[in-house]
C-alpha positions as CSV (number, residue, x, y, z in Angstrom):
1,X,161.1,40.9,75.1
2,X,160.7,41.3,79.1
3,X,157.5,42.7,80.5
4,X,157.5,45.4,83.1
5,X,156.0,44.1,86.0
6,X,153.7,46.8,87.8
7,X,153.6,46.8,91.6
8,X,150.8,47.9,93.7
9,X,152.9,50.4,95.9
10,X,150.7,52.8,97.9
11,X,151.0,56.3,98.4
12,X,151.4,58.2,101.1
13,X,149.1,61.0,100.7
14,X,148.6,62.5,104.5
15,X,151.1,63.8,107.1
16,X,152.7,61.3,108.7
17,X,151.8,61.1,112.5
18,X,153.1,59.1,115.2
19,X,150.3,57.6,117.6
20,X,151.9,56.7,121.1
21,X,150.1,54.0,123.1
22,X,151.2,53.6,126.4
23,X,149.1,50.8,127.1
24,X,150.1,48.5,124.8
25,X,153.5,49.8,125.1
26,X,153.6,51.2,120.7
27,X,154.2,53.9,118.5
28,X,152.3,53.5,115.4
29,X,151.7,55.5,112.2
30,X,148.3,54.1,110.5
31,X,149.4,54.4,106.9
32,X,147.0,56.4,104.5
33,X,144.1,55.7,107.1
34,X,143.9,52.0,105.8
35,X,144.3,49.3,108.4
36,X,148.3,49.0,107.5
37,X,150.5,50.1,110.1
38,X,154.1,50.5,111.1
39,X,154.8,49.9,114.6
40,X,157.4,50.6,117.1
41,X,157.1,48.2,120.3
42,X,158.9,48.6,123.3
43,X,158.8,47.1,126.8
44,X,160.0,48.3,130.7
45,X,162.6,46.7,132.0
46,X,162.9,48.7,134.9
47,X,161.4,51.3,136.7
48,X,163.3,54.2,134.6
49,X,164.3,51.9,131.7
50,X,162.7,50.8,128.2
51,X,163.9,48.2,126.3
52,X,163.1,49.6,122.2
53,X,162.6,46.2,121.0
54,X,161.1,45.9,117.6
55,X,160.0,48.1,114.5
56,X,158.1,47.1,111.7
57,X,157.4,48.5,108.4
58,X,154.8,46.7,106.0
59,X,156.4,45.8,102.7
60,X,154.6,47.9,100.6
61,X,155.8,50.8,102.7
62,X,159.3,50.4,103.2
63,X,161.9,52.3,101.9
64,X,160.3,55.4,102.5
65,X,161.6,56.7,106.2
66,X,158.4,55.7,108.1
67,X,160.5,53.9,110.4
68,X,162.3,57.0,111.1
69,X,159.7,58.7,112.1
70,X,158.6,56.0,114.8
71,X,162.7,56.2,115.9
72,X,162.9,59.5,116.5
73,X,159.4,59.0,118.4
74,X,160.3,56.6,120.7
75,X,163.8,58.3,121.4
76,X,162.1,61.9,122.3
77,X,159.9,59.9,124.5
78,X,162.8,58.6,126.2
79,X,164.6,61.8,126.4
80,X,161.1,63.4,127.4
81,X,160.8,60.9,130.4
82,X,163.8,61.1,131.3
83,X,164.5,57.1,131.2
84,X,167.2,55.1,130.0
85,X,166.8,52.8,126.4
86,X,168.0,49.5,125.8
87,X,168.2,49.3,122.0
88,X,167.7,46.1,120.7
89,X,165.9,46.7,117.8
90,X,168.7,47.0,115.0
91,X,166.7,49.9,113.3
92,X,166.8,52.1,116.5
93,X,170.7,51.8,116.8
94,X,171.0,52.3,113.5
95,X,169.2,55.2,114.0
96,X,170.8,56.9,116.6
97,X,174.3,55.9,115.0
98,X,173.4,57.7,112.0
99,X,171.4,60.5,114.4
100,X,174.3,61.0,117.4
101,X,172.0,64.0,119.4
102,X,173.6,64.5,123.0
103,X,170.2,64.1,124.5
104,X,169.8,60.7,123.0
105,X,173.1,59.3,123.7
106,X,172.5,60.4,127.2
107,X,169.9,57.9,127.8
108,X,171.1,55.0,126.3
109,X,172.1,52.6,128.8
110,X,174.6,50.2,127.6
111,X,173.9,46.5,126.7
């Protein structure tokens, strides 16, 4: 007879809140105030123009729309500073594919 294997999947207990750091050029979301986090990272490529590069979602986490949250993040920000987005990271174009707003197609500049 097979076992049930139990997983050690967190909850998500709190509000989920996006933490922009300009500095190091990131949205995070620290993830039930433990030391996981999912992460947005982006880079300028220009003077008006961000290149979204890269999200990142720890395992235990995923599946869950987190990332989402840090997409729709980043692209407000965009929209909000009025600059144009290279998407590279898959999950953003994903995301704006399955999330076609005027303001954000607007500030895509194309690859």
């Amino acid at each position: 007879m097979a076992q049930a294997t139990q997983m050690n999947v967190p909850e998500i207990n709190t509000p989920i809140t996006v933490e922009h750091d300009k500095k190091k050029r990131q949205f995070n979301i620290r993830l039930n105030g433990s030391h996981d986090r999912a992460v947005l990272l982006y880079e300028y490529v220009g003077k008006k123009t961000v290149d979204l590069q890269h999200t990142e979602v720890p395992d235990a986490y995923r599946g869950r729309g987190i990332a989402k949250h840090l997409a729709k993040a980043a692209m407000d920000f965009v929209v909000e500073e009025d600059l144009k987005a290279h998407l590279t990271c898959w999950y953003i174009q994903k995301y704006v594919k399955e999330n076609p707003q005027p303001q954000y197609l607007e500030h895509i500049h194309p690859m």
